[in-house]
PDB file of N, H, CA, C and O in Angstrom:
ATOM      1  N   UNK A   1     -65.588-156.378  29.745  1.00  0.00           N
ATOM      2  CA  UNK A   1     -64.571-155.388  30.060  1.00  0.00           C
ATOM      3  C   UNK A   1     -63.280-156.131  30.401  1.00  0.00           C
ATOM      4  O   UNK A   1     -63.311-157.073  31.193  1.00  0.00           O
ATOM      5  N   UNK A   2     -62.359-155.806  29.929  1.00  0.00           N
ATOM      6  H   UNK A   2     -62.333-155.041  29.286  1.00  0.00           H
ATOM      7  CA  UNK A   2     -60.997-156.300  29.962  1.00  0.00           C
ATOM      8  C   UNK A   2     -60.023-155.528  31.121  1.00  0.00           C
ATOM      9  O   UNK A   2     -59.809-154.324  30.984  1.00  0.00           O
ATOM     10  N   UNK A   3     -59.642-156.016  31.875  1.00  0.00           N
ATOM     11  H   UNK A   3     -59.816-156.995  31.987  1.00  0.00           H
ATOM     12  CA  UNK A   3     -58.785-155.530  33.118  1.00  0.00           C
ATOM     13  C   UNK A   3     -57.395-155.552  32.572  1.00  0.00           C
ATOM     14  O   UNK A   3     -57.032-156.423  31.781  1.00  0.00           O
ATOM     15  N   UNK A   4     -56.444-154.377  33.091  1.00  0.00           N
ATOM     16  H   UNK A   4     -56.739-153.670  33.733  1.00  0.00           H
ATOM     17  CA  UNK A   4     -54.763-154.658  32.738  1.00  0.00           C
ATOM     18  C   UNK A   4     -54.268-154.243  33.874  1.00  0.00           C
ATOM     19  O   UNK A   4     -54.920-153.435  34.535  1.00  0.00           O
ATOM     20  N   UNK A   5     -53.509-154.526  34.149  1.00  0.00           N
ATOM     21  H   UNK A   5     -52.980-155.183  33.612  1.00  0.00           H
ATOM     22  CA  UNK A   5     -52.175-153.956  35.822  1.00  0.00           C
ATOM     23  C   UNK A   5     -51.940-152.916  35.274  1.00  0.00           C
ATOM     24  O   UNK A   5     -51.532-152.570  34.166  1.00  0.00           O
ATOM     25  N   UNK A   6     -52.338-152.304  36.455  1.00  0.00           N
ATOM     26  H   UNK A   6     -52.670-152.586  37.356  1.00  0.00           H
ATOM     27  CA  UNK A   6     -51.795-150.696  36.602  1.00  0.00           C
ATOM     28  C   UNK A   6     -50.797-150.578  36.336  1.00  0.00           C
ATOM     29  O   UNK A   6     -50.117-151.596  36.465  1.00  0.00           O
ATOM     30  N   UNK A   7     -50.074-149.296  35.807  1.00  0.00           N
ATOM     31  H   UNK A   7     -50.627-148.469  35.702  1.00  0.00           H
ATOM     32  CA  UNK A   7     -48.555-148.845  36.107  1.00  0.00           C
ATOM     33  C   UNK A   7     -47.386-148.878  37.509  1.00  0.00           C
ATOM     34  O   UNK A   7     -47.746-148.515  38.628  1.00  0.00           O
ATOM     35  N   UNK A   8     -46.527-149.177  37.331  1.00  0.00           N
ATOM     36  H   UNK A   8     -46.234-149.472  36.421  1.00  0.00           H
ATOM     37  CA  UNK A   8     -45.760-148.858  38.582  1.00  0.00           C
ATOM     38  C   UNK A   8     -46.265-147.720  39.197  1.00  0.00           C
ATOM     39  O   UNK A   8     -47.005-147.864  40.170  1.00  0.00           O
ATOM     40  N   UNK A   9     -45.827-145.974  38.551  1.00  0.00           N
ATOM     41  H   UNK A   9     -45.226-145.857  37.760  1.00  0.00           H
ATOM     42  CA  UNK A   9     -46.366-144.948  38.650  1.00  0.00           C
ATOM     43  C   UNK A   9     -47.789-144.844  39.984  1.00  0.00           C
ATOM     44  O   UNK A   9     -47.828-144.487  41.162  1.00  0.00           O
ATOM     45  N   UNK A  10     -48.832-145.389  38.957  1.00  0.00           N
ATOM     46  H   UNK A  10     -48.802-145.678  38.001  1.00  0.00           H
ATOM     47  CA  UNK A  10     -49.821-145.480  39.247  1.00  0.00           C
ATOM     48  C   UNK A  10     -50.582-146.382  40.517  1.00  0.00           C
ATOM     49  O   UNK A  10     -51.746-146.209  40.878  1.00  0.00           O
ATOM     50  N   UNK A  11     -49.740-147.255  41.018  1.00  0.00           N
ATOM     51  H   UNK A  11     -48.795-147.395  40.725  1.00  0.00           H
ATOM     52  CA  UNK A  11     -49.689-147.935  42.054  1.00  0.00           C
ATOM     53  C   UNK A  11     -49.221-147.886  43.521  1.00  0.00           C
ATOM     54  O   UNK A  11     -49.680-148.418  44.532  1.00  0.00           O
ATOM     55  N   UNK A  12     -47.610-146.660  43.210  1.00  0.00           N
ATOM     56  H   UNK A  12     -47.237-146.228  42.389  1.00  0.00           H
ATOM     57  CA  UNK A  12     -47.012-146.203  43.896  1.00  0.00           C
ATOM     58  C   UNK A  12     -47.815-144.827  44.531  1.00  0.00           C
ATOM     59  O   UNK A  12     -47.656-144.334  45.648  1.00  0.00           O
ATOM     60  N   UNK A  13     -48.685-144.401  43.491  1.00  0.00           N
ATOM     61  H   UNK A  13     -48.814-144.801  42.584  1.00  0.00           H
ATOM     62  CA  UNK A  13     -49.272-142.956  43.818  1.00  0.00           C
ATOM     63  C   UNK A  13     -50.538-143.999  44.903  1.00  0.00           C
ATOM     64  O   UNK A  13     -50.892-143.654  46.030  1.00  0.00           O
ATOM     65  N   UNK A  14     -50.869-144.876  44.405  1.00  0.00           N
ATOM     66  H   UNK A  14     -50.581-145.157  43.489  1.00  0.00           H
ATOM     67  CA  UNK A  14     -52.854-145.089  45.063  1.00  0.00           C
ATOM     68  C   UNK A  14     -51.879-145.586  46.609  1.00  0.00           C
ATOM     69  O   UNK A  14     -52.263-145.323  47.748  1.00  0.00           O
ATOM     70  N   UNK A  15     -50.848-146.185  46.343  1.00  0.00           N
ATOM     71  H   UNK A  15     -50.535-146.399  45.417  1.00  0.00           H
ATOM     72  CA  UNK A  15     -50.335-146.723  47.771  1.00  0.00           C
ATOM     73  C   UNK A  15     -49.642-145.260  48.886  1.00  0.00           C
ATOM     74  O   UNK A  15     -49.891-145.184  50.089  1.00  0.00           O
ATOM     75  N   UNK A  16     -49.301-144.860  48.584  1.00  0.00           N
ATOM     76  H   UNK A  16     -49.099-144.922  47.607  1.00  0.00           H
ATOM     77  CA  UNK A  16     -48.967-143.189  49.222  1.00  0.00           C
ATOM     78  C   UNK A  16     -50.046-142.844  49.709  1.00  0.00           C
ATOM     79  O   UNK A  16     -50.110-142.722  50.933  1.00  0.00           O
ATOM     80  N   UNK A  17     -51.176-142.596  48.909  1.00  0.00           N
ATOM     81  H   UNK A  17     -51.124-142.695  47.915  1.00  0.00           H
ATOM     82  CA  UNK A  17     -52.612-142.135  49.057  1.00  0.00           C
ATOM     83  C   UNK A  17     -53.061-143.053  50.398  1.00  0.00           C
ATOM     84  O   UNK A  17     -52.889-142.583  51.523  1.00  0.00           O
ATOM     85  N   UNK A  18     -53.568-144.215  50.234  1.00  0.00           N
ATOM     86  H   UNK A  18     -53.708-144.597  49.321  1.00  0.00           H
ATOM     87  CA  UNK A  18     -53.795-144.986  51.516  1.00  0.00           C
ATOM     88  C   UNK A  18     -52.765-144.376  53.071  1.00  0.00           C
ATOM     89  O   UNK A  18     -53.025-143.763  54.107  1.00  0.00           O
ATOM     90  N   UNK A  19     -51.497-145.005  52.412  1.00  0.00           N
ATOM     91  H   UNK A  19     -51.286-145.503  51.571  1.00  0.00           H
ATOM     92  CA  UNK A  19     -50.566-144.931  53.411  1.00  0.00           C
ATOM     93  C   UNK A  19     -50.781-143.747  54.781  1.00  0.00           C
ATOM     94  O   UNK A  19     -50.844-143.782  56.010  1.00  0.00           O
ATOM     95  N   UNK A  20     -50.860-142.409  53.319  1.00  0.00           N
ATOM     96  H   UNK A  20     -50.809-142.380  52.320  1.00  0.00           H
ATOM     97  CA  UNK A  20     -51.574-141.044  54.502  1.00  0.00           C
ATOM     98  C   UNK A  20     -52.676-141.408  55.078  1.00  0.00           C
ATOM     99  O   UNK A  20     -52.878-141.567  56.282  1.00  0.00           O
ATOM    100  N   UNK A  21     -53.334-141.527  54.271  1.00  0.00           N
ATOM    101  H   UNK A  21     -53.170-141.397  53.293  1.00  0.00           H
ATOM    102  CA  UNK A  21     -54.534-142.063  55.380  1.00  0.00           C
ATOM    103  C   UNK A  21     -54.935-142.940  56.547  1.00  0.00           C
ATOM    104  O   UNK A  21     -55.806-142.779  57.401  1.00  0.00           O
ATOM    105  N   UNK A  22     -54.230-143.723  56.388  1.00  0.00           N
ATOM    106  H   UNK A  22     -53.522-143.854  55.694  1.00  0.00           H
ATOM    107  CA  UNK A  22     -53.834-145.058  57.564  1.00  0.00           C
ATOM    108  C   UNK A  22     -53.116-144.272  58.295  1.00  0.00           C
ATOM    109  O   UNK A  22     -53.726-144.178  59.360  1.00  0.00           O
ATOM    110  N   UNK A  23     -51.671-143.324  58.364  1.00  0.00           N
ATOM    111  H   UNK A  23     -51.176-143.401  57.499  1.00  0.00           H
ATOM    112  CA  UNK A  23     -51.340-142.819  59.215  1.00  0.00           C
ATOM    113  C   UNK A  23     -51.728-141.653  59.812  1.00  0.00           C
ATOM    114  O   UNK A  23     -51.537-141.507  61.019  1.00  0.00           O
ATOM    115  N   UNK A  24     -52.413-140.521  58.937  1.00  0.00           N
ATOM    116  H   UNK A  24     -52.568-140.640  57.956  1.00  0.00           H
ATOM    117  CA  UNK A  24     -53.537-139.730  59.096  1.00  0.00           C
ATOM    118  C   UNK A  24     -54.571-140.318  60.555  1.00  0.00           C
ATOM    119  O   UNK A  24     -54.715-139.624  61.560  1.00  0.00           O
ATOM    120  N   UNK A  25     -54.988-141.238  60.440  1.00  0.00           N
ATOM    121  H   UNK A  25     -54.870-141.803  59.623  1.00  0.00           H
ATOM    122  CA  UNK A  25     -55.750-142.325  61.511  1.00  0.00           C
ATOM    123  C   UNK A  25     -55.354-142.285  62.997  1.00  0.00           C
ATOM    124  O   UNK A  25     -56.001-142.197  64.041  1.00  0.00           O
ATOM    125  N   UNK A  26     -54.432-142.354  62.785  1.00  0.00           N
ATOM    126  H   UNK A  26     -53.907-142.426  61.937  1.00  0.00           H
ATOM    127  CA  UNK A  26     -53.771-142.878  63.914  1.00  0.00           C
ATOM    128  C   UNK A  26     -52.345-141.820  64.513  1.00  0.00           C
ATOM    129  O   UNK A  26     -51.719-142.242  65.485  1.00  0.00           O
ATOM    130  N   UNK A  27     -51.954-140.579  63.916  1.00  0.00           N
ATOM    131  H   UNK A  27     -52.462-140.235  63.126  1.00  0.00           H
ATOM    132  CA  UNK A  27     -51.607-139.624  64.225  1.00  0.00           C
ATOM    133  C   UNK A  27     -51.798-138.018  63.462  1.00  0.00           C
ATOM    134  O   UNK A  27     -51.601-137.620  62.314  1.00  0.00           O
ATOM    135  N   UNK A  28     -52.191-137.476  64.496  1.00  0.00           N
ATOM    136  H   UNK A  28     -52.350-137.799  65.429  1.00  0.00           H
ATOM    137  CA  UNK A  28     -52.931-135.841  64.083  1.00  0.00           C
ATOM    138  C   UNK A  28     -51.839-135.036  63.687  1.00  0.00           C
ATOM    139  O   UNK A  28     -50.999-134.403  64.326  1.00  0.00           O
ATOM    140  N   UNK A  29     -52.195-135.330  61.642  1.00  0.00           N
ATOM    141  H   UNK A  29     -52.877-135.844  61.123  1.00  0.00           H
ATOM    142  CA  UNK A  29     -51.404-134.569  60.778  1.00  0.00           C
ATOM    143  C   UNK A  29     -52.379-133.236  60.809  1.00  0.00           C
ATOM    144  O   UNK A  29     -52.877-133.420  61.920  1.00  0.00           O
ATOM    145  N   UNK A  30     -52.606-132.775  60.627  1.00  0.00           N
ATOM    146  H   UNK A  30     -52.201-132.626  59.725  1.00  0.00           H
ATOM    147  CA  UNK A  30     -53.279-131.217  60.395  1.00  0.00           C
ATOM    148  C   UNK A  30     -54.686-131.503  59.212  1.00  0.00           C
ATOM    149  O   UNK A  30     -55.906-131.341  59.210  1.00  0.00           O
ATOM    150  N   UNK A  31     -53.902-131.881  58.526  1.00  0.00           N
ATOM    151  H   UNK A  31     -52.911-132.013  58.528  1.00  0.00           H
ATOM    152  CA  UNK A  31     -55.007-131.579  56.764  1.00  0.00           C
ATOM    153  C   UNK A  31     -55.056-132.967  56.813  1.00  0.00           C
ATOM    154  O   UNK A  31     -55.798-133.401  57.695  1.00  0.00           O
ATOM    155  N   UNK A  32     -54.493-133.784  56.133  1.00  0.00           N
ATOM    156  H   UNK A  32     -53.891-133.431  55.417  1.00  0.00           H
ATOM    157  CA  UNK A  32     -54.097-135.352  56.014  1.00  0.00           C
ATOM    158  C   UNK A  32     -55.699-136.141  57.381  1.00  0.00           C
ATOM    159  O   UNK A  32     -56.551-136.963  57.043  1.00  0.00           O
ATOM    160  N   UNK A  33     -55.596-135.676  58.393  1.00  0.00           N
ATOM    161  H   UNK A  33     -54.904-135.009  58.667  1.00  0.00           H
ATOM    162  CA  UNK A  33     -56.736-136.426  59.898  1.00  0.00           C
ATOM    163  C   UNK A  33     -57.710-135.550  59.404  1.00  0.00           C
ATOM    164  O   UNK A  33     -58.699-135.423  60.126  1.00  0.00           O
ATOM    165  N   UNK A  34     -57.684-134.867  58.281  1.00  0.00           N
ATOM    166  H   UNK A  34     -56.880-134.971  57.694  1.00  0.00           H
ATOM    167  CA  UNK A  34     -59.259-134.063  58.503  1.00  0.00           C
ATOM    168  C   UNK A  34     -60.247-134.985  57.350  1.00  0.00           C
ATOM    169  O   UNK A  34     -61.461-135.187  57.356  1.00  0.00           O
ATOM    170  N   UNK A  35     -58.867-135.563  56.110  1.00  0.00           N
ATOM    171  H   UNK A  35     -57.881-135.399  56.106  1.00  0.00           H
ATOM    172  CA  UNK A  35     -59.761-135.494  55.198  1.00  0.00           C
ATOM    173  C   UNK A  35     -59.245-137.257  54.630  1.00  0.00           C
ATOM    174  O   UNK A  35     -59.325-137.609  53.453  1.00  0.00           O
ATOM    175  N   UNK A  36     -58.640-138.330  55.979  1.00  0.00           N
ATOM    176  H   UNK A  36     -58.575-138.044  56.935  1.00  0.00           H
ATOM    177  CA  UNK A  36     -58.005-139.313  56.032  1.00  0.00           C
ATOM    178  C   UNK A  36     -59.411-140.190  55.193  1.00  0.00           C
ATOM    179  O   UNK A  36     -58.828-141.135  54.663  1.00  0.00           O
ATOM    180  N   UNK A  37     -60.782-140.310  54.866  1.00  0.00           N
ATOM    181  H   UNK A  37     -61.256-139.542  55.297  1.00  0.00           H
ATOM    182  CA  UNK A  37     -61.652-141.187  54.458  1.00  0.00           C
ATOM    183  C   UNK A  37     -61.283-140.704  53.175  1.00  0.00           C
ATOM    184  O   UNK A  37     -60.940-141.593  52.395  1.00  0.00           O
ATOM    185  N   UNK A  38     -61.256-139.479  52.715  1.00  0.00           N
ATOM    186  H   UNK A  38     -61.535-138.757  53.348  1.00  0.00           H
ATOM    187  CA  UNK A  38     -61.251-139.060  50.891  1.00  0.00           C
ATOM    188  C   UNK A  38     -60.198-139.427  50.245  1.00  0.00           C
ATOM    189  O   UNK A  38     -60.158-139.763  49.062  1.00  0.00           O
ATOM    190  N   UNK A  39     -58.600-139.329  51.618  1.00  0.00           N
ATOM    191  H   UNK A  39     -58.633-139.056  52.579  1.00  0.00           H
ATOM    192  CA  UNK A  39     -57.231-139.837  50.358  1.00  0.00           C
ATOM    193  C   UNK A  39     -57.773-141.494  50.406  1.00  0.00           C
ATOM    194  O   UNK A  39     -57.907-142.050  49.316  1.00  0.00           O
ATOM    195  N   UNK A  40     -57.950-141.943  51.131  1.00  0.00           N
ATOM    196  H   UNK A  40     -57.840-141.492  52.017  1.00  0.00           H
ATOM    197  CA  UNK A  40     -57.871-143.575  51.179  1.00  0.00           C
ATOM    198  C   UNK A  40     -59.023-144.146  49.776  1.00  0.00           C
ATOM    199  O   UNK A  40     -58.921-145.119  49.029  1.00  0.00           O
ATOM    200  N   UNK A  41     -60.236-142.899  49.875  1.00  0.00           N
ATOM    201  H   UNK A  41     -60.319-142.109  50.482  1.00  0.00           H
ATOM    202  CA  UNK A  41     -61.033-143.316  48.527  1.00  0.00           C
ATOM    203  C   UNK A  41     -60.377-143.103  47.249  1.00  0.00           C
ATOM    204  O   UNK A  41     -60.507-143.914  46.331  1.00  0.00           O
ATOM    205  N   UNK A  42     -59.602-141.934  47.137  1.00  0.00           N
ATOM    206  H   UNK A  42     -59.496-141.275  47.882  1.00  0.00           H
ATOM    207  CA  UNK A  42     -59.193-141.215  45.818  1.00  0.00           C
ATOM    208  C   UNK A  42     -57.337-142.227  46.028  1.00  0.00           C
ATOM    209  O   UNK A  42     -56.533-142.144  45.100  1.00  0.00           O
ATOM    210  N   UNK A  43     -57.068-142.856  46.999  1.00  0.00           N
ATOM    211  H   UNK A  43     -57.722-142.923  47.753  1.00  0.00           H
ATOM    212  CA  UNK A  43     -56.295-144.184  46.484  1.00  0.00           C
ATOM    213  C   UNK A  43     -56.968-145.439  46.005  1.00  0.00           C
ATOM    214  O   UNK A  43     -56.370-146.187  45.231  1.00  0.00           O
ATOM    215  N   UNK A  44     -58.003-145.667  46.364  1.00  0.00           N
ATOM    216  H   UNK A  44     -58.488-145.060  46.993  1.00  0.00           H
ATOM    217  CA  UNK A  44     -59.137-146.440  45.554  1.00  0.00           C
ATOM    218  C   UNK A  44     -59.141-146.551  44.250  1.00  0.00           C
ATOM    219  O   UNK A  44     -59.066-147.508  43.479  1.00  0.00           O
ATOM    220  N   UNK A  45     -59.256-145.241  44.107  1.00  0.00           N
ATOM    221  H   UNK A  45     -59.317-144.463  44.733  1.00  0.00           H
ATOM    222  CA  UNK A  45     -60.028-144.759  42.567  1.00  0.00           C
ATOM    223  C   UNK A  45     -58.796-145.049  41.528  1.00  0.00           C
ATOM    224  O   UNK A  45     -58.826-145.678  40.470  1.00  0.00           O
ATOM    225  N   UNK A  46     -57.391-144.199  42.357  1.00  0.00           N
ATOM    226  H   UNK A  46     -57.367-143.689  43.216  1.00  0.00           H
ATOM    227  CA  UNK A  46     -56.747-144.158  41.532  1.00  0.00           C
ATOM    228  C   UNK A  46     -56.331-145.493  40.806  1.00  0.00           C
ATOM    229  O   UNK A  46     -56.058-145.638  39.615  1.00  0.00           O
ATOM    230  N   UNK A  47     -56.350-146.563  41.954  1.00  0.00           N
ATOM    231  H   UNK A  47     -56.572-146.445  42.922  1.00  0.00           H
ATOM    232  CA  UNK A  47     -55.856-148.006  41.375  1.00  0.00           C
ATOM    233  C   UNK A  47     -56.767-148.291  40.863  1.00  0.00           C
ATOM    234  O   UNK A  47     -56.271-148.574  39.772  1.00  0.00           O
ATOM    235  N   UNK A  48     -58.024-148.504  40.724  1.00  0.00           N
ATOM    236  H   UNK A  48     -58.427-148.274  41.610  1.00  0.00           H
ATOM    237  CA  UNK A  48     -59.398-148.959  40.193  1.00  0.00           C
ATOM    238  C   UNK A  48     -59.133-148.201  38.511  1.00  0.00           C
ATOM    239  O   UNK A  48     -58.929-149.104  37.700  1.00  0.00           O
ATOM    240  N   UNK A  49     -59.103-147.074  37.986  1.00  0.00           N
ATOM    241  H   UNK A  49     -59.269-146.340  38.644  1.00  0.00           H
ATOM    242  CA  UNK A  49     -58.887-146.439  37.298  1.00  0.00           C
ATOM    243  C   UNK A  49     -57.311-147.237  36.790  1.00  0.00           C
ATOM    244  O   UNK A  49     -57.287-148.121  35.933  1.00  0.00           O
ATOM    245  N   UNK A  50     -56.744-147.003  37.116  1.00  0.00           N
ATOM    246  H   UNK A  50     -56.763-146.285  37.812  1.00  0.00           H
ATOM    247  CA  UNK A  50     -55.434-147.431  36.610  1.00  0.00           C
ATOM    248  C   UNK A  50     -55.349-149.688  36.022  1.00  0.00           C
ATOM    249  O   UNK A  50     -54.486-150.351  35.445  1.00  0.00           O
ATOM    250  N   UNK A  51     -56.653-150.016  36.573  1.00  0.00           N
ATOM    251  H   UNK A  51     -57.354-149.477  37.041  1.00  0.00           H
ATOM    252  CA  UNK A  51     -57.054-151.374  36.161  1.00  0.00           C
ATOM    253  C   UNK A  51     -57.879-151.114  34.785  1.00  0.00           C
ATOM    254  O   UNK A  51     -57.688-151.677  33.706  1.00  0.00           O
ATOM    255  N   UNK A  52     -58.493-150.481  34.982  1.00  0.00           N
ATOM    256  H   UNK A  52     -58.648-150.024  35.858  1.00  0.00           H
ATOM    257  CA  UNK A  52     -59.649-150.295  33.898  1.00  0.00           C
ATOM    258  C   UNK A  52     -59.387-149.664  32.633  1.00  0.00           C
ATOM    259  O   UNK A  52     -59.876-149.940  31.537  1.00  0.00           O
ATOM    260  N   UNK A  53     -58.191-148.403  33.064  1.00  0.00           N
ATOM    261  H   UNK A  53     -57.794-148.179  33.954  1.00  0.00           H
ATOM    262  CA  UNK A  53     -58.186-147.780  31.491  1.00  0.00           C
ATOM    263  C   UNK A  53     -57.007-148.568  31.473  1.00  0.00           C
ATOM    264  O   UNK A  53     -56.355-148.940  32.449  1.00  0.00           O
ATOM    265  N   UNK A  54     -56.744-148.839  29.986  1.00  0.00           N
ATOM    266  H   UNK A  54     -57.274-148.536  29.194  1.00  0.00           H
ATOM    267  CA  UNK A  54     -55.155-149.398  29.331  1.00  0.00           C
ATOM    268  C   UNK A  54     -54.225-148.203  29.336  1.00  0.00           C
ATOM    269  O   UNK A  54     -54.688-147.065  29.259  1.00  0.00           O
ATOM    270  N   UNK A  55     -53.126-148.398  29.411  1.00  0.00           N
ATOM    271  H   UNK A  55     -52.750-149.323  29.474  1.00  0.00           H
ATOM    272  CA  UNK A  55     -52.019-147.605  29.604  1.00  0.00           C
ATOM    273  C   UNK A  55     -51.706-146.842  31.046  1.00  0.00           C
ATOM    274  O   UNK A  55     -50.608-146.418  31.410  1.00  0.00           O
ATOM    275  N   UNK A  56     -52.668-146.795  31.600  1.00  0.00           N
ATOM    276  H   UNK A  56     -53.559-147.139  31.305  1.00  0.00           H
ATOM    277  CA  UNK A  56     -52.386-145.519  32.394  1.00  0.00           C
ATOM    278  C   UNK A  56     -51.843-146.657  34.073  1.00  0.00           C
ATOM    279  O   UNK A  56     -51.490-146.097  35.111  1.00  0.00           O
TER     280      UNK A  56
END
């Protein structure tokens, strides 16, 4: 399997994703502190995904 660097796009979105979540953590957003383990995974995914398929 061949790996490529993510998109800008696509890097900027998985880093946002974390970001809420890290601050989610550590101050009580409403929605964001309920569901702070799923954005930090689905910023995971998104960069993991964005390595794996080409283009995106």
């Amino acid at each position: 399997m061949r790996l490529s660097a993510p998109t800008k796009p696509i890097f900027y979105i998985s880093v946002v994703l974390f970001a809420l979540a890290l601050i989610g953590h550590f101050v009580a957003i409403p929605y964001v502190s309920m569901y702070q383990y799923w954005l930090a995974l689905a910023g995971y995914v998104v960069l993991a995904a964005g390595n794996v398929l080409k283009g995106v």
